[in-house]
N, C-alpha and C positions, 0 to 999 in steps of 0.2 A: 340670016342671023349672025352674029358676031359671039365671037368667043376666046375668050381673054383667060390668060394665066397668070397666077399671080405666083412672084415668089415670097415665101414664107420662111420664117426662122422660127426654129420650135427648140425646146428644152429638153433633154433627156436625162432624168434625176439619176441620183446615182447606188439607184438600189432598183435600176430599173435597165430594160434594156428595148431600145426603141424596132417594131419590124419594117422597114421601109419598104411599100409596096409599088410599082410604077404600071398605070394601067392594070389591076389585078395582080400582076408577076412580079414575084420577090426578087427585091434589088439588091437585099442589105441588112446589114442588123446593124442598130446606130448605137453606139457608147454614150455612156452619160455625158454631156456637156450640151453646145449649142450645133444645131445643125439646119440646113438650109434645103428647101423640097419646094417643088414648082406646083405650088394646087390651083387647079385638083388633080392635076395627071400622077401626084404622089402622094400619098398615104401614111402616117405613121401610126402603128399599134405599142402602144408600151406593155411591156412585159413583167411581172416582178420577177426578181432572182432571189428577193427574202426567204426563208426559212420559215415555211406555214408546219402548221400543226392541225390535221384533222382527225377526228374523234371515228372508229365504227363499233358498232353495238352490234353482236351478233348470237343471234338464238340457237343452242343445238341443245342436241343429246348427249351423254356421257355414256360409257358402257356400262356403266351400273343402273341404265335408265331414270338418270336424274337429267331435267331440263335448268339447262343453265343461260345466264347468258354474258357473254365474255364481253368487257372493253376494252378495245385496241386504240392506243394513240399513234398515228406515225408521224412521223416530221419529214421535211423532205422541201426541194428547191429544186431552181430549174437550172440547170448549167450555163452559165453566161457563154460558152461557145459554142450551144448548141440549141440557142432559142429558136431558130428557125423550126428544126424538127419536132421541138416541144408545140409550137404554133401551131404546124400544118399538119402535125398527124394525126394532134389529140381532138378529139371535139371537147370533151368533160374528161382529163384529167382524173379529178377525184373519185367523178362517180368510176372510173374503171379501176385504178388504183383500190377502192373500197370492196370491188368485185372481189380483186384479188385476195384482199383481205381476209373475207368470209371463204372464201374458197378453201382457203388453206386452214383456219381454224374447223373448218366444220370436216374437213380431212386427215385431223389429229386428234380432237377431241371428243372423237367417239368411240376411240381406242384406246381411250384409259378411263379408268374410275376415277370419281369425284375428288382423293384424296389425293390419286396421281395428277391429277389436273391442278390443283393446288400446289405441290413441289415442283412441278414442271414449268412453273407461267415464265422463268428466266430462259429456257430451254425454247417453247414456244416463241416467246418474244425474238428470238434469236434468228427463227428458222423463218418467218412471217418475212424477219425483214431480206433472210440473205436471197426469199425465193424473188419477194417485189424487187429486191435489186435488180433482178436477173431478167426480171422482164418489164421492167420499169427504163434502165440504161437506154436501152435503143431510142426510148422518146426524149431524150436529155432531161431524164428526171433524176435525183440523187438523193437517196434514201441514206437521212442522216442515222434514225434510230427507230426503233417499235419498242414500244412498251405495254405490256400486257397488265392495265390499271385497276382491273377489278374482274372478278369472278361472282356472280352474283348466282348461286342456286335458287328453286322454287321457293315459296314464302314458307310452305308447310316443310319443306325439306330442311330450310331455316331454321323454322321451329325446333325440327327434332334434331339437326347437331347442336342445337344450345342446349336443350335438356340433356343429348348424350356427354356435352362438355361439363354441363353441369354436374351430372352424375361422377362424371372423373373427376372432377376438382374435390366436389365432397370428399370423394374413395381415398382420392390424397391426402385430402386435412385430418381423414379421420387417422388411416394408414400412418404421420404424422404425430399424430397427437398417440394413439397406443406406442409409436415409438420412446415418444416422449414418457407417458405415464410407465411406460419398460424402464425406461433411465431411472426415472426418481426411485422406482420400487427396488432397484438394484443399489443406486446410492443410499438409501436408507436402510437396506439390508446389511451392504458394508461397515455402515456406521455402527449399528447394533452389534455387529461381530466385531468388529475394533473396539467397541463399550466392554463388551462381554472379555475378549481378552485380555483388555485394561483393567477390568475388576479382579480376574482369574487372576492376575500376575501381582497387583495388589495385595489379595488373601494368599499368594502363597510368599511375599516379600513377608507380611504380616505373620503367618504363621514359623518363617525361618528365623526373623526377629524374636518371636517370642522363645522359640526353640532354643537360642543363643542367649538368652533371657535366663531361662530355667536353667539350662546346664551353668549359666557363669551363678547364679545363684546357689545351685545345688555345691559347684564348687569353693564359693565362699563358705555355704552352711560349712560341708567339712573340713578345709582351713580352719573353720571357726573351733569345731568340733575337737582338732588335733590342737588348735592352741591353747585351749581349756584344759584337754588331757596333759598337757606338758608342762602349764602353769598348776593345774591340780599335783601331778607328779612332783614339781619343785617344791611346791609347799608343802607336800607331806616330805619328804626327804629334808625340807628345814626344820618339821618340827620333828621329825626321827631328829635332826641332828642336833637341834634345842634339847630336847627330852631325853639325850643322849649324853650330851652334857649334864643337864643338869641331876641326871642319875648321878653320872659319875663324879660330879663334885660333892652332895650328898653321899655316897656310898666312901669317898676320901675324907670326912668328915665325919660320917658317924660310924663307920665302920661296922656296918648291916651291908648284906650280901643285895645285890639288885632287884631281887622279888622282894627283898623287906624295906626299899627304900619305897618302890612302886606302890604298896601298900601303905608306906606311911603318909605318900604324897596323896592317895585315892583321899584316905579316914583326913586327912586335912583339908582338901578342897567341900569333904562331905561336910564336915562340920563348918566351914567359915560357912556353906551353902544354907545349911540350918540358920544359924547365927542371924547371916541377911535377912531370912526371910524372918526370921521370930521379930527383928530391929522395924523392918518396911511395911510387913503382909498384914494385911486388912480384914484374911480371910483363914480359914483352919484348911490343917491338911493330916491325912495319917500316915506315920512314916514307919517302917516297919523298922526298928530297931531290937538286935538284940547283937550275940555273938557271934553270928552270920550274916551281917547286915552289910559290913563291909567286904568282905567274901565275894557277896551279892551282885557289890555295886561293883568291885572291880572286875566281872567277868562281862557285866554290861559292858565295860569301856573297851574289853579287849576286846570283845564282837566288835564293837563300833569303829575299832580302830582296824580289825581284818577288812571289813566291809571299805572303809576308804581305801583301802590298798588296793580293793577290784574294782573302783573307777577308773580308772583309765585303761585295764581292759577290754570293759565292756561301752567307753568315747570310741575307742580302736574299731570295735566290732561295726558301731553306728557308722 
């Protein structure tokens, strides 16, 4: 039989990396471009060097005996100068990379409670990737990042941190709101005692007012009181001084002592007095007339005349 080689030119993309095999045994690793292989005595596998992303799901326990289940994203590529090793050592890649995965969570998250497992997922994430670095490198794999996407607790476990979140949240709003309904009762308590001092200062302005009131009053009244006694005093000291005179022109005239002018001036105002009334009056009257009648009337006018002397004594006194 005859057997014939052909040569072939094949493409190698550039997000790829070609493994050239000759007879079975690795020849080469081909770069992206065009390359040339004598088939079938040579072989090319292409490789990606892209940057995959796979998902693992893993179930464990918590130390607080909650069942949880974590997911892990890693990202990760195969090194472009080291695709041989990535080819021939791995059979499945992922499914061992995934191993390691669960290994390592199911290794740390049995050792914390459900709330430390929640603060820790950056911490976690962290440790997942530096341990697969460590044993991932030797097969030219290169772990870009881990991200630890979701923490999922049991359904019933579920349930009950939302009723316990629930419960906080209420305890808060209400916690909240009493502090609130604190404020207003305190701001309106304020208010009332700013009223109440407002008013108190008010009734004692009002009462100082009125204090300054009476006293400037009380001191007009006796202003008033001394200028009465002063002008009552002038006036009788003008008609002492009228009545003074006119004694003594009368007493240089008729030549009667000044108790006989006093009397003669009394018995004259008494009679013109008569005279008026007999001339005007509409009505009787009985006069006591006799030899003492004037007598009479002139001791009336000398009271009358003592008594205006002790007003302005007794304005003083007031």
């Amino acid at each position: 039989s005859n057997f014939c080689c052909v040569p072939c030119l094949i493409t190698i993309d550039a997000s790829q990396r070609g493994v050239v095999q000759t007879l079975g045994k690795f020849s080469r690793v081909a770069d992206p471009g065009m390359h040339c292989i004598i088939y079938p005595l040579q072989t090319v596998v292409p490789v990606s060097v892209q940057v995959t992303q796979e998902d693992v799901k893993t179930e464990t326990k918590t130390h607080d005996n909650v069942i949880v289940t974590v997911n892990t994203s890693v990202q990760f590529s195969v090194d472009p100068k080291r695709v041989d090793e990535y080819f021939f050592k791995l059979s499945n890649p992922w499914q061992q990379m995934a191993a390691h995965v669960e290994n390592i969570v199911r290794g740390h998250i049995p050792k914390m409670d459900l709330d430390a497992v929640y603060s820790a997922k950056t911490e976690l994430a962290d440790e997942i990737k530096k341990d697969l670095s460590r044993s991932m490198t030797q097969y030219g794999i290169h772990i870009h990042s881990c991200l630890m996407t979701d923490i999922i607790p049991d359904h019933n476990v579920m349930t009950a941190m939302n009723e316990i979140n629930t419960a906080k949240r209420n305890r808060e709003a209400n916690i909240q709101k009493a502090e609130a309904d604190k404020l207003t009762a305190v701001k309106n308590a304020e208010a009332v005692a700013e009223s109440l001092l407002l008013e108190a200062d008010a009734d004692a302005k009002a009462a100082i007012r009125k204090a300054e009131g009476d006293a400037a009053a009380a001191i007009r009244r006796a202003e008033g009181n001394a200028q009465a006694a002063i002008k009552l005093a002038q006036a009788e000291a003008e008609v002492q001084r009228l009545l003074g005179v006119s004694i003594a022109k009368m007493k240089e005239e008729s030549g009667l002592d000044g108790r006989q002018v006093v009397h003669m001036m009394v018995a004259n105002q008494y009679l013109d007095a008569l005279r008026e009334f007999g001339r005007n009056g509409k009505g009787s009257i009985v006069v006591p007339h006799g030899p003492a009648a004037i007598s009479s009337l002139e001791s009336q006018i000398r009271d009358g005349m003592v008594q205006v002397q002790q007003l302005p004594a007794q304005a003083a006194m007031r």
